[in-house]
C-alpha positions as CSV (number, residue, x, y, z in Angstrom):
1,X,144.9,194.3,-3.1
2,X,144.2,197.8,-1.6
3,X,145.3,201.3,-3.5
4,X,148.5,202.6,-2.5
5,X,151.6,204.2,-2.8
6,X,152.6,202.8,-6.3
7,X,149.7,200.6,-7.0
8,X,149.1,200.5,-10.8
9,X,145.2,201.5,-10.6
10,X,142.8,201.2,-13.4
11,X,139.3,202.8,-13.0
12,X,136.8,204.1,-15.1
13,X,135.0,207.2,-14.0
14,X,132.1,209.5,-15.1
15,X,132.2,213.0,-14.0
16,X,129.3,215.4,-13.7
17,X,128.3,219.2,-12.2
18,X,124.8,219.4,-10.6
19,X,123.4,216.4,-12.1
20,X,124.7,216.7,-15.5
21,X,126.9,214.6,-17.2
22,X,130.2,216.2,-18.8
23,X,132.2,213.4,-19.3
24,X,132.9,209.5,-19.2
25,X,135.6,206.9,-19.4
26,X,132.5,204.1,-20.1
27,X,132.4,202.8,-23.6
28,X,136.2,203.7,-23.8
29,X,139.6,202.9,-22.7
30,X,139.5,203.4,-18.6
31,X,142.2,205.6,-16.7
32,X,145.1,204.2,-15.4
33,X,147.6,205.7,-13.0
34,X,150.3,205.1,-10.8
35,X,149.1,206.1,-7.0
36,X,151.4,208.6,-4.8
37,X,153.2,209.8,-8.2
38,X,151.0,213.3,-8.4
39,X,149.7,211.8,-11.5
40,X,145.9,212.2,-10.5
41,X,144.0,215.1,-9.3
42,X,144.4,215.1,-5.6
43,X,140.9,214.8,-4.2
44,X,140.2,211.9,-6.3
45,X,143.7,210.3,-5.2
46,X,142.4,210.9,-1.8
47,X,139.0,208.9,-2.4
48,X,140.4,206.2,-4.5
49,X,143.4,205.4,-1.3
50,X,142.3,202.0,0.2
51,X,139.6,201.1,-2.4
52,X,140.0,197.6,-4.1
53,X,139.0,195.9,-7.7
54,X,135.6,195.9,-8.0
55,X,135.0,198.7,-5.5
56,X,132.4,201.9,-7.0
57,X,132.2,205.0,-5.7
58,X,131.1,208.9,-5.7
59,X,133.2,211.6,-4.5
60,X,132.5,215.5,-5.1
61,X,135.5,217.9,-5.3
62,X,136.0,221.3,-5.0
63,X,138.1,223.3,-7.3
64,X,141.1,223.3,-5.0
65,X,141.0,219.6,-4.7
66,X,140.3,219.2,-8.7
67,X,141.5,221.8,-11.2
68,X,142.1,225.0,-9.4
69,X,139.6,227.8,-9.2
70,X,139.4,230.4,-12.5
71,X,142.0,233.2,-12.9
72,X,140.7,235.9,-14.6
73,X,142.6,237.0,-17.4
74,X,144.3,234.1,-18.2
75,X,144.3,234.7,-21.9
76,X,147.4,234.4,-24.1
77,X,147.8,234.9,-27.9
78,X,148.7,231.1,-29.3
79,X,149.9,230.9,-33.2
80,X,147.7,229.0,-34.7
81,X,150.1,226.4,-35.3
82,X,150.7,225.2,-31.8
83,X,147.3,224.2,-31.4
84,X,146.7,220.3,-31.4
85,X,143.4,219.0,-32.3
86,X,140.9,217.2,-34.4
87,X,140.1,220.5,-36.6
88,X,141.6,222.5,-39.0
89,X,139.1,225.3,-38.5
90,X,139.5,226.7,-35.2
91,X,136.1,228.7,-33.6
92,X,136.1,230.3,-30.2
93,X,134.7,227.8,-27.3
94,X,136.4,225.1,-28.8
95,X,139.4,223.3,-27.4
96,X,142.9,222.7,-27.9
97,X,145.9,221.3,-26.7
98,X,148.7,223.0,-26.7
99,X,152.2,221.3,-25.6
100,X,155.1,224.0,-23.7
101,X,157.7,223.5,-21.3
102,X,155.6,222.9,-18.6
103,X,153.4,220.0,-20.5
104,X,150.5,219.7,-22.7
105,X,147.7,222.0,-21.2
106,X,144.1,221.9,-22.5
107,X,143.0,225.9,-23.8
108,X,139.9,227.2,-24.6
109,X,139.8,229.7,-27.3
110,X,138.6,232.7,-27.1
111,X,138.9,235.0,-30.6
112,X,140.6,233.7,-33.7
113,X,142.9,235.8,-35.7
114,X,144.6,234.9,-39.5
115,X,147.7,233.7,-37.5
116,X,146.9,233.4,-33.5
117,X,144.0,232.5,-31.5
118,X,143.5,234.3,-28.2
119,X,143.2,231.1,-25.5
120,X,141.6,230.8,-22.3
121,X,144.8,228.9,-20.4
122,X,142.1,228.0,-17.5
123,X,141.2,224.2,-17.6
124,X,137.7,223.9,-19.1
125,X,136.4,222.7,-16.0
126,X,138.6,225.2,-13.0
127,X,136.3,226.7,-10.5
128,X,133.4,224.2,-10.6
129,X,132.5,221.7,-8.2
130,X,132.6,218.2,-9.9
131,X,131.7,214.8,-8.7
132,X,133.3,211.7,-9.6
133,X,131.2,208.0,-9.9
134,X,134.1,206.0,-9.9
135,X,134.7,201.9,-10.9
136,X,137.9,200.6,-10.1
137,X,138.8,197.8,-12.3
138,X,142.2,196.8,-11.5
139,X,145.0,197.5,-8.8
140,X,148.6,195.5,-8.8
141,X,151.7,196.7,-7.8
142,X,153.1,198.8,-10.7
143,X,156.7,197.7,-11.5
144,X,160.1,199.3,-11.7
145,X,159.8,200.3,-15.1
146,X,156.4,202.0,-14.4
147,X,157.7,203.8,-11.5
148,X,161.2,205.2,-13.1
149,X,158.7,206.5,-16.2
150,X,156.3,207.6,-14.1
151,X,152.9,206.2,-16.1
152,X,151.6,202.3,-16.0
153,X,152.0,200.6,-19.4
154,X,149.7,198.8,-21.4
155,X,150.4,195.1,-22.5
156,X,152.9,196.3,-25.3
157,X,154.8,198.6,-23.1
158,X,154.3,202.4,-23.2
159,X,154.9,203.2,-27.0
160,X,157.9,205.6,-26.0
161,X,161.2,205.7,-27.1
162,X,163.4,206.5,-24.6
């Protein structure tokens, strides 16, 4: 079966700049997401459209196809305890999640304060050219209850209470 409009795909992927590795799904769990539901960063969703199990690839994005090119400036003052993460000391360079209306966003922070952190709202990786090695493991049709929440689910379910 071929990637589609709501095809449950499941791919791991290792992304680099220039040669250098900055991250990897291998060794982990791999991504999964529901095709045509603006769950994947457009670029990618355009390479991986057509590609079956066991098909590898490479693709290289620019920012506008991955996550957007930098915005100066885009610092905001977070309380300290809005920031998710695996650290109870936060240090500048470091990051965080933080969860609003809009979503979780990942933050980089900038200056830490007794009670706020200044963060950097830009994704980590906005205005750089990446390239994704890509593995897709699985494709099926995702089914109704994927669809109407919007995510594939793992054996169990998805773990939400809704």
């Amino acid at each position: 079966m071929q990637i589609s409009k709501n095809s449950a795909v499941e791919f791991h992927y290792t992304l680099s700049e220039a040669g250098e590795q900055l991250e990897t799904s291998i060794g982990s769990e791999p991504l999964t997401y529901i095709h045509g539901l603006a769950g994947m960063l457009p670029g990618l969703e355009t390479a991986l459209e057509g590609k079956g199990a066991g098909d590898s690839f490479s693709v290289t994005l620019k920012p506008s196809e991955s996550y957007g090119e930098r915005v100066d400036d885009l610092i905001q003052r977070i309380p300290l305890k809005h920031l998710q993460g695996d650290t109870k000391v936060w240090k500048p360079g470091m990051t965080a999640m933080v969860s609003s209306n809009q979503g979780r966003h990942q933050v980089t922070i900038v200056k830490v304060g007794r009670f706020n952190a200044d963060c950097d709202l830009n994704h980590p990786f906005a205005g750089r050219t990446l390239t994704f090695d890509v593995q897709v493991l699985s494709v099926r049709e995702a089914t109704s209850e994927e669809l109407s929440h919007g995510h594939v689910h793992s054996e169990g379910g998805c773990g939400h209470n809704h």
